[in-house]
Structures are given as structure tokens and as C-alpha cells.
C-alpha positions as CSV (number, residue, x, y, z in Angstrom):
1,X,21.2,-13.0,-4.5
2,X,18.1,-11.2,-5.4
3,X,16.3,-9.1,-3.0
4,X,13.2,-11.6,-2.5
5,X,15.7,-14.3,-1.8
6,X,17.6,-12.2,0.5
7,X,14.4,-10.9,2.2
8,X,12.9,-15.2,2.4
9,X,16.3,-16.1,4.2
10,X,16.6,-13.4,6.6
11,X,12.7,-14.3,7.2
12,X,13.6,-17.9,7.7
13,X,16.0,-17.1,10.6
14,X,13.9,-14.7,12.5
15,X,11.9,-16.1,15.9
16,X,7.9,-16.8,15.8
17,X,7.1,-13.4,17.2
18,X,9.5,-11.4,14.8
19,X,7.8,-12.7,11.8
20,X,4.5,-11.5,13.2
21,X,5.9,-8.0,13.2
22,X,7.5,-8.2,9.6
23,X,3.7,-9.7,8.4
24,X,2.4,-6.5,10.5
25,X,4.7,-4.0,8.6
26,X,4.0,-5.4,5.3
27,X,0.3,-4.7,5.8
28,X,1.0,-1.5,7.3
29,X,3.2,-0.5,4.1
30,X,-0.1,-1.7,1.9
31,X,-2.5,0.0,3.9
32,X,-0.6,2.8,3.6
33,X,-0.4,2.6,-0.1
34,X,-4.5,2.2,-0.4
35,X,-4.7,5.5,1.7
36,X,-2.6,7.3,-0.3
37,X,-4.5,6.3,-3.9
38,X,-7.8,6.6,-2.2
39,X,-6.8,10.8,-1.4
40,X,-5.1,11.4,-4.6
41,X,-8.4,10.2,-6.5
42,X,-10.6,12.3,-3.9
43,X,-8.2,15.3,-5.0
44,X,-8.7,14.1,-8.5
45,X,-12.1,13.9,-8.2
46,X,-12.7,17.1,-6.3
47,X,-10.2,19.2,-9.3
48,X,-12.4,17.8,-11.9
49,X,-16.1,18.2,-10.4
50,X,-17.4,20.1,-12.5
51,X,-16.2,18.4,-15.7
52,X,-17.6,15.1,-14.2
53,X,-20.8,16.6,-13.9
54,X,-20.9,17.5,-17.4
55,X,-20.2,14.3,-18.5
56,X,-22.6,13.0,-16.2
57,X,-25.3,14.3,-18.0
């Protein structure tokens, strides 16, 4: 059984209100994700200012 079929059954059999806390989660985890890529290209961005500006111009 793959993992996506495993995850679909064992989402089948939870209640109402516990799938509504998996949904919740898996936005959480993709928020979390977006913060993360957001800081390292801030970081990127902030270790390569000055070449940026160069190119800028």
C-alpha cells in the first residue's frame, strides 16, 4: 500500500472534526514551508546585495 493510499484510508475512517484538524495541519506544514523559502531568499538576498546592485545598474 502506498503511502497516499494508506494516508486516504486512515482519512476515510476519522470523525468530522478530526479531519478538520488533519486539513489544519496540512496547511500548517505548507505555511511553514512558504516561511521558511521566504527567509532563506531574504538571507540570499541580503549575502548578495551588493552584487544585485551592480547588476541592477
Amino acid at each position: 500500500m502506498s503511502l497516499a493510499e494508506r494516508f486516504l484510508k486512515e482519512f476515510d475512517e476519522l470523525p468530522e472534526e478530526k479531519k478538520k484538524v488533519v486539513i489544519d495541519f496540512i496547511e500548517l506544514l505548507k505555511m511553514k514551508d512558504r516561511n521558511e523559502l521566504g527567509t532563506l531568499m531574504d538571507t540570499i538576498i541580503k549575502e548578495n546585495q551588493q552584487a544585485l546592485k551592480e547588476l541592477s545598474q
